[in-house]
Backbone bond lengths (Angstrom), bond angles and torsions (degrees), N, CA, C in turn:
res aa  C-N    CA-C-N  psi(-1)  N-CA   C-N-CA  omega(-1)  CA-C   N-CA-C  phi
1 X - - - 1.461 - - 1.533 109.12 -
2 X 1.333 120.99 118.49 1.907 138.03 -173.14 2.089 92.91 -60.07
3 X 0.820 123.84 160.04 1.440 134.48 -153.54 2.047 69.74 -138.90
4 X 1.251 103.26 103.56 1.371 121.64 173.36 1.674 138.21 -108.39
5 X 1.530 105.22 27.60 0.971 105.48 -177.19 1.919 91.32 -111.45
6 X 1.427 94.53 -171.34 2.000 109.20 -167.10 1.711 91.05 -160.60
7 X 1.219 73.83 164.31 2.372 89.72 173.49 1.411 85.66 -132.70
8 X 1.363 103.23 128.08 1.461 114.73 173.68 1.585 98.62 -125.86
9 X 1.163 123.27 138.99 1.636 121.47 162.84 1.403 106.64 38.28
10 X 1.661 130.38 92.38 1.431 104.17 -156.91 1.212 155.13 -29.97
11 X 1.041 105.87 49.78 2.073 120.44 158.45 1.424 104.36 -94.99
12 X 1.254 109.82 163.55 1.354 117.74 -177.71 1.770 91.80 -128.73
13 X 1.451 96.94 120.35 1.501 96.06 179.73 1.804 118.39 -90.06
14 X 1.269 123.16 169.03 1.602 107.79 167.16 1.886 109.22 -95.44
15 X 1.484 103.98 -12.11 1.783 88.21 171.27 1.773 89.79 -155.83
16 X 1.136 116.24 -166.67 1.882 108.15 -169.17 1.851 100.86 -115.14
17 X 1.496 112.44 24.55 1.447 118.65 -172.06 1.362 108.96 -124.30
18 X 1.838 102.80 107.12 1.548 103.03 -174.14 2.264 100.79 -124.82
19 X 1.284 111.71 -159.42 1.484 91.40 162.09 1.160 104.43 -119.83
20 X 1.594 127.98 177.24 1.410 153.38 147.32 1.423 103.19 -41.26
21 X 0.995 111.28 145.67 1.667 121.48 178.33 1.437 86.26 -103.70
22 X 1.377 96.91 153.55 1.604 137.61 -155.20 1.048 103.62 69.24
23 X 1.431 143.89 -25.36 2.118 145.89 -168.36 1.711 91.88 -81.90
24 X 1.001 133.16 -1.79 1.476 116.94 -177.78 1.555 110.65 -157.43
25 X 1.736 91.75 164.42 1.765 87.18 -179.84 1.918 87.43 -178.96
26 X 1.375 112.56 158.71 1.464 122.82 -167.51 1.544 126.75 -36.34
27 X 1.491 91.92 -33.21 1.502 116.26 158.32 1.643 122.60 -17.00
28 X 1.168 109.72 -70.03 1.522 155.40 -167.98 1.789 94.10 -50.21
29 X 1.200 107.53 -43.18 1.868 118.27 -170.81 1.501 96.53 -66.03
30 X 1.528 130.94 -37.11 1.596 123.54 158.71 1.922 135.72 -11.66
31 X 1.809 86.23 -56.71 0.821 122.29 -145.10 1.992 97.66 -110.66
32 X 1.508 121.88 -43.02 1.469 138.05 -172.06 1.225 100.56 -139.84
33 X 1.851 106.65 157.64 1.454 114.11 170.56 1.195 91.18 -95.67
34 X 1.428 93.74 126.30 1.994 101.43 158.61 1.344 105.12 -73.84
35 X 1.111 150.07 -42.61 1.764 142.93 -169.48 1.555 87.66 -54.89
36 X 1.321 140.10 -20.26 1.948 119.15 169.56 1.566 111.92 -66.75
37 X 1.427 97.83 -27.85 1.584 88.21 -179.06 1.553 130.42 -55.97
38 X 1.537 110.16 179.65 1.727 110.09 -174.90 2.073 80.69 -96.04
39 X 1.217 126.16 -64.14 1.631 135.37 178.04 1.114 125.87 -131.22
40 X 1.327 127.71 172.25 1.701 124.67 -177.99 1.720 98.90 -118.23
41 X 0.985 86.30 136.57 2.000 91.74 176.54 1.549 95.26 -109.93
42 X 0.968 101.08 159.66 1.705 108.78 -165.77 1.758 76.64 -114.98
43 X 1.554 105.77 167.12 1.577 120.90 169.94 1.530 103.62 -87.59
44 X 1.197 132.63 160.97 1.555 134.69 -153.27 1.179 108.38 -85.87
45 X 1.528 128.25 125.36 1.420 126.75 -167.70 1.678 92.55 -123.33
46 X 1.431 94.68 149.22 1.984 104.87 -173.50 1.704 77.66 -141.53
47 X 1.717 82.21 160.68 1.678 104.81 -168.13 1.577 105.35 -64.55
48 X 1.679 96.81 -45.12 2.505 94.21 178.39 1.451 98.49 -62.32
49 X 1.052 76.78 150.53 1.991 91.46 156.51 1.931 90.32 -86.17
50 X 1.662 90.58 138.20 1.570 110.21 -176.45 1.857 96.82 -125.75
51 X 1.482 104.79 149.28 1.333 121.79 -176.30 1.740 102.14 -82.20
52 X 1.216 110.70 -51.59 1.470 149.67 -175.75 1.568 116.02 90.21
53 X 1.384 154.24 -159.28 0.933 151.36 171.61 1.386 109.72 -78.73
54 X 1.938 81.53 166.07 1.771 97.93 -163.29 1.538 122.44 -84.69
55 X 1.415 123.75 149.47 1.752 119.82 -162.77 1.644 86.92 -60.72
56 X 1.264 87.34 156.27 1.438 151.79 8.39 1.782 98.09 -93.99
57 X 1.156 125.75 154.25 1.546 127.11 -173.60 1.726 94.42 -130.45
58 X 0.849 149.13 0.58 1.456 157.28 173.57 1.246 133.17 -122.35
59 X 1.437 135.30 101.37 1.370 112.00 165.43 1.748 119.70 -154.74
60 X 1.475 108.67 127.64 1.063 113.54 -160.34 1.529 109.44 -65.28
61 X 1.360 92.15 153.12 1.629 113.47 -167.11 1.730 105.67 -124.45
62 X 1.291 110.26 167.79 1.886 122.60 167.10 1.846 87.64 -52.94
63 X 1.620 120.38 119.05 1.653 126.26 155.78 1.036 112.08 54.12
64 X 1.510 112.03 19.53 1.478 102.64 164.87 1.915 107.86 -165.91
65 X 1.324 116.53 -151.45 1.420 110.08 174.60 1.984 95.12 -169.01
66 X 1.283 72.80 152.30 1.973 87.76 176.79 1.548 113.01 -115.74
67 X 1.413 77.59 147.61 1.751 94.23 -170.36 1.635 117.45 -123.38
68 X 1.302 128.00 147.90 1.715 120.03 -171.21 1.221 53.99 -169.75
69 X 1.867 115.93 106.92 1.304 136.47 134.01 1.038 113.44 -77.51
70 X 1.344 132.65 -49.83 1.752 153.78 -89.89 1.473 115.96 -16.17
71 X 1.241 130.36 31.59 1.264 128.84 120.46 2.290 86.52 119.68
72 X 0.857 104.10 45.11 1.667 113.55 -179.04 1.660 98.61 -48.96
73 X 1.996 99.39 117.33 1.493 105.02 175.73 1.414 109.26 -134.08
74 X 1.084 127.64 138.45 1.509 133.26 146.60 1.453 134.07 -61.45
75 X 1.006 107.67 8.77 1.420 119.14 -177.99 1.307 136.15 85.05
76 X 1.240 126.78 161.56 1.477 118.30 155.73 1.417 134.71 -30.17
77 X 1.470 109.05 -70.93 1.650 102.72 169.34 1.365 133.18 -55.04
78 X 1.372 118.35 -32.80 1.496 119.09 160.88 1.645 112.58 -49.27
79 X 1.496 110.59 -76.84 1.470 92.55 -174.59 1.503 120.67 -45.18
80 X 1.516 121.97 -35.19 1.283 101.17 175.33 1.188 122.91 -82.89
81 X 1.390 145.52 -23.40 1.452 127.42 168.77 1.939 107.22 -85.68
82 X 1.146 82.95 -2.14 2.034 75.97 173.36 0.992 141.41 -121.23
83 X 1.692 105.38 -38.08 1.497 119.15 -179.02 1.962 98.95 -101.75
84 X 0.798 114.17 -48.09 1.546 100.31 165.19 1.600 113.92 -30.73
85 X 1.013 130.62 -79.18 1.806 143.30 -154.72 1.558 90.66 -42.05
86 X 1.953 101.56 -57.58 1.398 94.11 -179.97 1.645 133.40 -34.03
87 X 1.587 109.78 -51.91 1.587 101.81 -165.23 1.666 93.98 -86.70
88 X 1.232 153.27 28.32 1.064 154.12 -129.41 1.957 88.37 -128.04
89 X 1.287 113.97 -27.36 1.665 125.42 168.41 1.332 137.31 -95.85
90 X 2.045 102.93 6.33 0.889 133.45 155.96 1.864 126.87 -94.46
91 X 1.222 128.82 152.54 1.768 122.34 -156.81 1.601 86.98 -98.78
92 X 1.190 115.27 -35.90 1.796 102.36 -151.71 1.198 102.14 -77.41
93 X 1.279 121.55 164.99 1.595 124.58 178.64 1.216 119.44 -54.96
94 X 1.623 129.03 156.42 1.348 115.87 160.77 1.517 87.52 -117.79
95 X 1.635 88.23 145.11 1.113 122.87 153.01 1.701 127.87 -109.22
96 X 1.440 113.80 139.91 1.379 102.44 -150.42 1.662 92.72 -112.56
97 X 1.315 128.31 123.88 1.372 111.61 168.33 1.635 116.06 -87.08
98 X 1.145 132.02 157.82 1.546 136.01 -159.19 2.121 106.08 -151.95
99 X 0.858 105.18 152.00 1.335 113.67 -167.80 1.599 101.07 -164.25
100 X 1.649 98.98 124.73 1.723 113.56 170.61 1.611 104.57 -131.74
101 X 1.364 109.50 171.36 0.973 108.27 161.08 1.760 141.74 -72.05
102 X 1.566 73.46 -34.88 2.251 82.50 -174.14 1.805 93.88 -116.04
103 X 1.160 124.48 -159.92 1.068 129.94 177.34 1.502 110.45 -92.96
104 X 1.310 102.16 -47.83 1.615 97.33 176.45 1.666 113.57 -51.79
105 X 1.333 110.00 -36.43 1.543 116.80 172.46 1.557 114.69 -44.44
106 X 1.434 106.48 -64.31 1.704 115.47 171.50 1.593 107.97 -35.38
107 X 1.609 113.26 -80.45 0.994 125.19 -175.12 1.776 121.87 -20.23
108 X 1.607 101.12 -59.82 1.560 112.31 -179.04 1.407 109.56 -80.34
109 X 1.473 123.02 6.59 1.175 126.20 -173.33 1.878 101.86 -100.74
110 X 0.993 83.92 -39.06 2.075 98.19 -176.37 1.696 85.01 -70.68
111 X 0.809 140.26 -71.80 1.068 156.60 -136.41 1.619 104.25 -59.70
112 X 1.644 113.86 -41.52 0.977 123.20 174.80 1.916 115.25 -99.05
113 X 0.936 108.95 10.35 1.467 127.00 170.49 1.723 99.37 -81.54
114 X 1.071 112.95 -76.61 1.420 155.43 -178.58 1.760 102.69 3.32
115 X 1.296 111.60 22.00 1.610 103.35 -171.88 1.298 128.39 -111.02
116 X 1.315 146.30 -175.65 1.134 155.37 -170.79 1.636 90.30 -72.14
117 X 1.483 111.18 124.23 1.691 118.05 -172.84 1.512 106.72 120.45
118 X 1.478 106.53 -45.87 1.686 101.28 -169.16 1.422 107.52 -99.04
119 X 1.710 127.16 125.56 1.080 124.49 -156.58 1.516 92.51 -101.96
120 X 1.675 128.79 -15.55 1.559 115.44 -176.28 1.732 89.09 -164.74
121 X 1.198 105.40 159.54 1.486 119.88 177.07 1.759 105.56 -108.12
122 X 0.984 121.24 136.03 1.198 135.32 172.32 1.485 120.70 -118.37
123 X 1.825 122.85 108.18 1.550 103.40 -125.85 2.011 51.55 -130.78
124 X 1.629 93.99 135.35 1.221 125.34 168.59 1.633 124.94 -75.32
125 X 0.933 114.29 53.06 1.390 130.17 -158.16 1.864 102.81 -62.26
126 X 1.429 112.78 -27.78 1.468 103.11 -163.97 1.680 104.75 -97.96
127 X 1.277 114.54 33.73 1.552 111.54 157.60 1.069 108.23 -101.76
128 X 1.621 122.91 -160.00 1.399 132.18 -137.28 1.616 95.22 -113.57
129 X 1.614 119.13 125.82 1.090 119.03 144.75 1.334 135.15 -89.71
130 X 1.576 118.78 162.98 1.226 114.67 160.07 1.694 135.26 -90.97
131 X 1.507 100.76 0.74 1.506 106.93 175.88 1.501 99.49 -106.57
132 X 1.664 119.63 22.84 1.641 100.58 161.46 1.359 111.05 -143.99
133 X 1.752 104.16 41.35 1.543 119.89 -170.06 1.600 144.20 44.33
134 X 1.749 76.93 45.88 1.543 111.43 -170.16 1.864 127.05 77.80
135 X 1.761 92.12 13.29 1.722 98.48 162.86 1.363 121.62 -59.84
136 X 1.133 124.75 157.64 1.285 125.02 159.36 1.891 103.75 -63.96
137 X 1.208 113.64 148.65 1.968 102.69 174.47 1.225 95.43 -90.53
138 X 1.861 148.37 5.18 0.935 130.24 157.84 1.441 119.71 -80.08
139 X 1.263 126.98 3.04 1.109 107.82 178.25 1.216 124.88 -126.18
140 X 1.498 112.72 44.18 1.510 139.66 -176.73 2.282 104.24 -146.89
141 X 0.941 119.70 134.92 1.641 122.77 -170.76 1.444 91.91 -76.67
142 X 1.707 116.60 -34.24 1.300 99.54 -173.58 1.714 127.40 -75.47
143 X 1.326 104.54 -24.24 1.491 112.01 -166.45 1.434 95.67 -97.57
144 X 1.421 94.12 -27.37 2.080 83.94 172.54 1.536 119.08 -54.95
145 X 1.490 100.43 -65.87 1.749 97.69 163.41 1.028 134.32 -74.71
146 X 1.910 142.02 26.19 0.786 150.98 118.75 1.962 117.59 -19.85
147 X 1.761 85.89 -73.64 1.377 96.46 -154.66 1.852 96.67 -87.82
148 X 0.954 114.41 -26.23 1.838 126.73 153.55 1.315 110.39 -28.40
149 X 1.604 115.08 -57.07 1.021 107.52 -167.54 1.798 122.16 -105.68
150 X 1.406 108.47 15.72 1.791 122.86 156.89 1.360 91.10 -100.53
151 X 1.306 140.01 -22.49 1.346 122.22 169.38 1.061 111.80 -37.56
152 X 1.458 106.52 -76.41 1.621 133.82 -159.76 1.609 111.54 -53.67
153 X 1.504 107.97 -17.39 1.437 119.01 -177.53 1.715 110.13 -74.94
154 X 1.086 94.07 -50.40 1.358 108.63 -168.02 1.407 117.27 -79.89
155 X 1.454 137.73 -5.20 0.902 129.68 162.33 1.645 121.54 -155.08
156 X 1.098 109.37 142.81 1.793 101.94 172.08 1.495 143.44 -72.72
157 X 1.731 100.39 -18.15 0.861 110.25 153.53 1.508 148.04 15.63
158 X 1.129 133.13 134.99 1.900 98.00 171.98 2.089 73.45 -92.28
159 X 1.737 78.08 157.57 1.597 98.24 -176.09 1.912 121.23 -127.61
160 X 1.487 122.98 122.00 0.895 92.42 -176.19 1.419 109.98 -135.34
161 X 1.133 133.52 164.57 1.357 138.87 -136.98 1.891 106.76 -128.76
162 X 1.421 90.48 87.25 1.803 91.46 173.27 1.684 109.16 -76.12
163 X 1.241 91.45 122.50 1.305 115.07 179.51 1.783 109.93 -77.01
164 X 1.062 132.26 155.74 1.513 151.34 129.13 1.594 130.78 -55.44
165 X 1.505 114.91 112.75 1.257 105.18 -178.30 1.591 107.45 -85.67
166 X 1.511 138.55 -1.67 1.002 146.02 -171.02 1.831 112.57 -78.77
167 X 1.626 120.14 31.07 1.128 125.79 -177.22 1.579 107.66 -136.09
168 X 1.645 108.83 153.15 1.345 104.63 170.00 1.481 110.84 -84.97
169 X 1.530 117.15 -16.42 1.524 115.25 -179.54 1.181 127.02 -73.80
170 X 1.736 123.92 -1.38 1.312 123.53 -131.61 1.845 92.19 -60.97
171 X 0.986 145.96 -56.62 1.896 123.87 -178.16 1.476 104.52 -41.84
172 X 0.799 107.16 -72.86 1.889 112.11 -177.39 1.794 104.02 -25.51
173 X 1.277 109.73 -54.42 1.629 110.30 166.81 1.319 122.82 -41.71
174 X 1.426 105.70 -63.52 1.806 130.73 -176.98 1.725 89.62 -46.87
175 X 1.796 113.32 -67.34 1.439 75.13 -158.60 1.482 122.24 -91.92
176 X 1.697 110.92 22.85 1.487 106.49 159.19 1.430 122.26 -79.16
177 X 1.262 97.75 -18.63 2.043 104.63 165.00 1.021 116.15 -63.85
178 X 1.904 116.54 -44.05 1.484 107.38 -163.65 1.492 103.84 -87.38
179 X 1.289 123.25 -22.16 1.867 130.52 169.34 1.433 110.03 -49.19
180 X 1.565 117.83 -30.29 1.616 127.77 -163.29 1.282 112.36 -91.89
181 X 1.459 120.59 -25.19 1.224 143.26 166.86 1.742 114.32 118.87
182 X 1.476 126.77 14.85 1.704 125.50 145.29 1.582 98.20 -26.44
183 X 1.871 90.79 129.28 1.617 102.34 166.96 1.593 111.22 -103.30
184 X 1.619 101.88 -4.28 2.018 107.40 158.19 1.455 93.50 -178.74
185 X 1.411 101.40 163.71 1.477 131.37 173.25 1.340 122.78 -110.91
186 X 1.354 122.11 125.58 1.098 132.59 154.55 1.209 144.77 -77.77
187 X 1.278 124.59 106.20 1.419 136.30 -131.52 1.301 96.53 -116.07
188 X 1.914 148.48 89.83 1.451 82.14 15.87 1.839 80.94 -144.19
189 X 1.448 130.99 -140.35 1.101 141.07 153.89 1.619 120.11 -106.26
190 X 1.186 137.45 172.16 0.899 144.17 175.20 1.585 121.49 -36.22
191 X 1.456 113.46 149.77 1.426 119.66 178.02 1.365 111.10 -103.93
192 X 1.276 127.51 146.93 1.524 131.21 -156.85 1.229 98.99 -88.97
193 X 1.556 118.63 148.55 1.736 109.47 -162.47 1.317 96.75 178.92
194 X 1.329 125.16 160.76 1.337 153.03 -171.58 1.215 121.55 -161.30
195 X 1.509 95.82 161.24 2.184 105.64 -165.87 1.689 89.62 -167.45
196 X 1.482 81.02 153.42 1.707 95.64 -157.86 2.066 94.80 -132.20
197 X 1.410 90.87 107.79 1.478 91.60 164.49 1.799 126.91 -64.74
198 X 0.982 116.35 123.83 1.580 129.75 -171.84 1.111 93.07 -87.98
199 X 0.964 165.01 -53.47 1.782 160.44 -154.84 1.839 101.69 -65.95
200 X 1.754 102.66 -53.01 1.942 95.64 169.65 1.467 94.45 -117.63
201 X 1.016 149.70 28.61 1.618 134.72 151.82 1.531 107.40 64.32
202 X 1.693 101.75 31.01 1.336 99.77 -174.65 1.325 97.64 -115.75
203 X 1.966 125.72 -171.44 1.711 126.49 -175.93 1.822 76.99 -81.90
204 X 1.583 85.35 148.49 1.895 102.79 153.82 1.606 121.46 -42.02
205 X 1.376 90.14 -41.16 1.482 99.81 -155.09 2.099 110.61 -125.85
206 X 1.404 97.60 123.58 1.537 114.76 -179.29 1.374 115.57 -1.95
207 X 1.479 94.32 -58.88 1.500 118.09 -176.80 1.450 128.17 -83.22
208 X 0.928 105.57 -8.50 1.624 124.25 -167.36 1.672 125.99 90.04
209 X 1.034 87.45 -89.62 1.795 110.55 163.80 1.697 117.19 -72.06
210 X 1.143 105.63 128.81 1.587 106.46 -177.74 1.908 106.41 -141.29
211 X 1.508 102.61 -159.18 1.550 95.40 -167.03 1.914 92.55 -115.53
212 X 1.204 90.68 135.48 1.531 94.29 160.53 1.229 113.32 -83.16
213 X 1.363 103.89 147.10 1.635 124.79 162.81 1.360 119.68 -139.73
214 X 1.461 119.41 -175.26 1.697 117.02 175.51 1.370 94.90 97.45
215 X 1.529 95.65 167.39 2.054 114.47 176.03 1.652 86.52 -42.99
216 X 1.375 144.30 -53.15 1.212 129.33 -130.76 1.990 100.95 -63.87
217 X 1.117 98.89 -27.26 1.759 116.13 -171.16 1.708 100.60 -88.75
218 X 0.992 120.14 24.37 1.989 114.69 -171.68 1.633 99.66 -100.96
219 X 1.353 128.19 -64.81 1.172 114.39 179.78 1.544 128.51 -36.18
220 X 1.554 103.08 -45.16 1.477 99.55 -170.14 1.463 98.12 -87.20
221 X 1.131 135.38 -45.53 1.321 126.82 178.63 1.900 120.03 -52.72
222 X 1.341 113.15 -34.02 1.182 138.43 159.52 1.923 109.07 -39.42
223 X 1.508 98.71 -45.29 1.782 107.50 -164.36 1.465 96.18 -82.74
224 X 1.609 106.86 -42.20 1.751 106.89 -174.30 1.732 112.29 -72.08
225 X 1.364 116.71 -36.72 1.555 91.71 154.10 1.187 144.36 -76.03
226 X 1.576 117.20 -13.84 1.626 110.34 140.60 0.996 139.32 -46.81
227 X 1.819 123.88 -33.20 0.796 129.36 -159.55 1.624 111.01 -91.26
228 X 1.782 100.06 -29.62 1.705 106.05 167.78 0.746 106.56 -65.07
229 X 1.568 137.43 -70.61 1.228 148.38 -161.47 1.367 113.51 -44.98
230 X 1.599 125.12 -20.48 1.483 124.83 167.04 1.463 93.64 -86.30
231 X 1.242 149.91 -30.84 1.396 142.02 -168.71 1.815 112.53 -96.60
232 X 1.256 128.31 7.65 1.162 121.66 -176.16 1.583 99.54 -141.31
233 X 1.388 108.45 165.80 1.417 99.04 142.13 1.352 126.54 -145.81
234 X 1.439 104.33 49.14 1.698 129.70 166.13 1.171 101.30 -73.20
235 X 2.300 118.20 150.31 1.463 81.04 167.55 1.910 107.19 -83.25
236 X 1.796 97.89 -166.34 1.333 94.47 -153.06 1.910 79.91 -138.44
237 X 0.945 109.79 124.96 1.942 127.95 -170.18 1.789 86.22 -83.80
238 X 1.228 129.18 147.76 1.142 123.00 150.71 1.621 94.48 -126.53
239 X 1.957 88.52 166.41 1.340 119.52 -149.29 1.402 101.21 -149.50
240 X 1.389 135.00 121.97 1.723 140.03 156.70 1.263 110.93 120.76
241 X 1.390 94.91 94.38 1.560 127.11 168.45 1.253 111.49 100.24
242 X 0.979 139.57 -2.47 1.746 138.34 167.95 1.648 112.09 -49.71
243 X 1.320 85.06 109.75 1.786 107.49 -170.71 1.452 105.67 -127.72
244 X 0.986 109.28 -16.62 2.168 113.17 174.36 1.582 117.81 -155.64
245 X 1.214 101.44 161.51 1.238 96.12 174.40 1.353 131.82 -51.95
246 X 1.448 134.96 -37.19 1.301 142.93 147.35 1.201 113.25 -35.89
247 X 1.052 140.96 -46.77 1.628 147.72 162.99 1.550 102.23 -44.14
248 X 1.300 115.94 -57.31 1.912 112.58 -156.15 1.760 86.82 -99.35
249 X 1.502 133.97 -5.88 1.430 111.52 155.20 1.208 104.23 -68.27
250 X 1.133 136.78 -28.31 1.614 124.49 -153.27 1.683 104.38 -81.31
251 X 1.314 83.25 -50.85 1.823 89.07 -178.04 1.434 102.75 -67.07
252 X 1.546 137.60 -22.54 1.577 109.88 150.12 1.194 129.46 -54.45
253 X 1.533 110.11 -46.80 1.205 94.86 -167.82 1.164 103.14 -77.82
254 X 1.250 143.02 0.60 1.949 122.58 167.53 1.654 96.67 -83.75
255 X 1.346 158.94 6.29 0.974 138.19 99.27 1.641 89.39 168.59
256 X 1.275 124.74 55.20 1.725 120.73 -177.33 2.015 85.76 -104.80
257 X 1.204 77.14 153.34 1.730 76.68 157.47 1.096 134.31 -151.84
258 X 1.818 88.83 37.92 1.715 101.12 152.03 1.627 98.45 -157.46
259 X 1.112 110.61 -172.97 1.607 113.81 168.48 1.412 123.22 -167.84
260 X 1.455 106.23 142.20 1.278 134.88 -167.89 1.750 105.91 -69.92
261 X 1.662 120.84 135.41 1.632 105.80 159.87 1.324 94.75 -135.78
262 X 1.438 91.43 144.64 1.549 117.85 172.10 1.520 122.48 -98.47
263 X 1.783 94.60 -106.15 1.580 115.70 -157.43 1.898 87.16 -54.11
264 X 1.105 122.53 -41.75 1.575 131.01 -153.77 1.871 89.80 -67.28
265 X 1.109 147.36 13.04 1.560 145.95 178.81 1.574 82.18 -107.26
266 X 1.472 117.97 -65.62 1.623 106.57 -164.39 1.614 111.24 -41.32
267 X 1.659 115.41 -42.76 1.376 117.66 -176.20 1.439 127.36 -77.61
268 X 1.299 96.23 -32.26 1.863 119.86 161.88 1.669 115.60 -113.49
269 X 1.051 126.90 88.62 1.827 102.36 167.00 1.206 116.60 -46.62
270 X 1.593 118.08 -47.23 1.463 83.93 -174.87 1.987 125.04 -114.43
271 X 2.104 85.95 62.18 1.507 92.80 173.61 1.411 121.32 -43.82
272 X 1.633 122.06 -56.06 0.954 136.46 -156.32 1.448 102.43 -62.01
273 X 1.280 122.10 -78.48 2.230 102.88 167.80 1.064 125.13 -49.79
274 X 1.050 116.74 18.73 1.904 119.52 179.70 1.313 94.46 -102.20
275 X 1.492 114.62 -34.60 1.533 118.37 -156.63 1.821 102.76 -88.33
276 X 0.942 104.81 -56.47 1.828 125.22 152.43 1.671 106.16 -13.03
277 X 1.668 94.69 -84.22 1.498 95.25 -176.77 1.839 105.49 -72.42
278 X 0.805 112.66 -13.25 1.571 94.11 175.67 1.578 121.31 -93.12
279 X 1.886 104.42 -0.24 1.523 115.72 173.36 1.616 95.97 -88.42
280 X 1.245 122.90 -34.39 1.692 129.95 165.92 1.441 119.61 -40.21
281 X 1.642 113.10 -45.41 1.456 137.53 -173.28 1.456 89.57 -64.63
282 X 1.364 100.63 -82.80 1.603 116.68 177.09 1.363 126.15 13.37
283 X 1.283 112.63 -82.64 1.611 167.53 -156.96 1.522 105.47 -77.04
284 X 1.451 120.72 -49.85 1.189 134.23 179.01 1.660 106.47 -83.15
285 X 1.084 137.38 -67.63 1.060 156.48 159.46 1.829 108.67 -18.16
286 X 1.428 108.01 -26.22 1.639 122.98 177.18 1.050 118.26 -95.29
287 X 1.667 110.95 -49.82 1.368 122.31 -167.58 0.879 96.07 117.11
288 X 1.065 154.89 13.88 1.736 156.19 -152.36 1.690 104.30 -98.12
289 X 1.071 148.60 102.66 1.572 150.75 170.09 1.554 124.46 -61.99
290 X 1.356 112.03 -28.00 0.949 109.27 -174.82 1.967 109.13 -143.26
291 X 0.611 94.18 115.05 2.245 97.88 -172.69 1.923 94.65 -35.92
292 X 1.459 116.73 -45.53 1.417 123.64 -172.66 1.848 109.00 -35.72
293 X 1.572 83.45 -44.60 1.377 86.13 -174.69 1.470 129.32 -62.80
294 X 1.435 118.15 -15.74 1.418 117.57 164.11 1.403 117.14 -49.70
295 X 1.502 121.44 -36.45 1.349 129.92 -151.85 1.659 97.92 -64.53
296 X 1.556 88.74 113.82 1.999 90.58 -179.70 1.439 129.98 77.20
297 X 1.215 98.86 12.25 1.805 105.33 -168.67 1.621 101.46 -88.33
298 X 1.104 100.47 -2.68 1.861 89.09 172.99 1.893 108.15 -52.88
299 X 1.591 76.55 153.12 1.166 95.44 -170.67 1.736 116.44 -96.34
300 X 1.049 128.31 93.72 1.824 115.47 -166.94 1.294 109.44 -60.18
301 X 1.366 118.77 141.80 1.382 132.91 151.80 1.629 117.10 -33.89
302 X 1.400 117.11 106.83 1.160 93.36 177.14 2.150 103.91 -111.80
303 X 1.474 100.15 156.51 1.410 115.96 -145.22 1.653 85.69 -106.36
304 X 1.392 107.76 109.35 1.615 111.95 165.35 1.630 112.59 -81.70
305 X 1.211 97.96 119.88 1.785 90.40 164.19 1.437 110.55 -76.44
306 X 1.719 112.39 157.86 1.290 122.11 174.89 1.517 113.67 -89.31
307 X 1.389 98.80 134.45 1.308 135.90 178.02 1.420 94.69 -48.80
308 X 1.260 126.33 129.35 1.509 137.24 149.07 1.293 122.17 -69.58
């Protein structure tokens, strides 16, 4: 029997398989036991109440599907007198994801999260600010640790820092998170993308531009947690396209040591214990004792020179 728990950002998980925020919500317990999970990610709550963007917000693509939610919230006080109590009959941690506009926004936003119930904040760093002319602050080192570091002020939290795959810096990011004080990174969020309906010659989607997800987003997201994972040494959650256990070994072994599932719940509800018991299969099937041990065990290419 694989010894299936991990320490991520100080929590101690019971296995390294939780979901993507926005892919889940209490709903889901109908259908799966959440007590199998490693944590619960809440869907992203900001202090306004938000409408979110206009239909259509979905549309399937080649291995994957696009999304232009824009992130629809009820606010602060709702989740806490409502959606809190809920996961409160569940064991695994919650983790709460949060999204502002400026940094000071984050800051007073964690701050008011910050209570008995929430075991870590998960601060959405790769949407759009207004102090970097509508960049995401993940995809600049400077604005990342900007708002990283009123994070870290405002709450004690363990804290962790979803990254943006929409940058050429993404390490340079990682280790301005982990300099600011991130206790792990989540590797990564959506890739920026578009699809064009042929029937009215119009965008798929309300908004135009939306986020890819699905297997179609695994390779490159796959390379950017290698690529943190050599630049940090927080752990680092990976995220995009994990649909089986072979999927979330891989992203261990490029060095995450846990992982996020999304779009793959809409197609399976119950991906996430499929993936669990098939990281169990995994593990046993190797000789492997403990799942931890994937973390980083890739093996590098090594490059023979030719013999003269």
């Amino acid at each position: 029997m694989t010894v299936m728990s991990v320490s991520i950002g100080g929590l101690t998980l019971a296995n390294p398989v939780m979901p993507a925020s926005g892919t889940f919500a209490e709903g889901l317990a109908d259908v799966v036991d959440l007590n199998r999970l490693g944590a619960l990610v809440t869907k992203t709550i900001t202090r306004e109440l938000r409408a979110g963007n206009p239909l259509p917000r979905v549309a399937e693509v080649a291995a994957g599907m696009l999304n232009a939610i824009g992130i629809p919230s009820k606010g602060v006080p709702y989740f806490l007198s409502r959606t809190l109590p809920l996961y409160r009959r569940w064991a695994p941690p919650l983790v709460v994801s949060i999204s502002a506009p400026t940094a000071e926004g984050f800051a007073s936003l964690a701050a008011e999260v910050s209570v008995p119930g929430v075991a870590a904040i998960e601060a959405n760093i790769s949407c759009p600010n207004i102090e970097e002319d509508g960049r995401a602050f993940a995809m600049r080192a400077e604005s990342a640790a900007a708002v990283m570091r009123q994070l870290r002020r405002a709450t004690d939290l363990p804290l962790w820092a979803k990254l943006t795959p929409n940058t050429g810096e993404i390490a340079e990011v990682a280790r301005a998170c982990e300099a600011e004080g991130a206790d792990a990174l989540v590797v990564a969020n959506t890739i920026l993308a578009m699809s064009i309906d042929l029937r009215t010659f119009r965008p798929s989607l309300g908004n135009v531009m939306g986020g890819l997800s699905g297997p179609a987003v695994k390779p490159i997201v796959l390379r950017q947690v290698y690529q943190c994972a050599r630049a940090v040494r927080v752990p680092i959650i990976g995220c995009g396209g994990i649909a089986t256990a072979e999927d979330a070994a891989e992203y261990m072994l490029a060095g995450a040591s846990a992982v996020q599932v999304g779009t793959a719940t809409f197609v399976q509800p119950n991906a996430m214990t499929e993936v669990i018991e098939g990281l169990d299969r995994f593990c046993a099937a190797r000789g492997i004792s403990h799942v931890a041990q994937l973390t980083g065990a890739l093996k590098e290419n090594v490059v023979l020179e030719a013999v003269s």
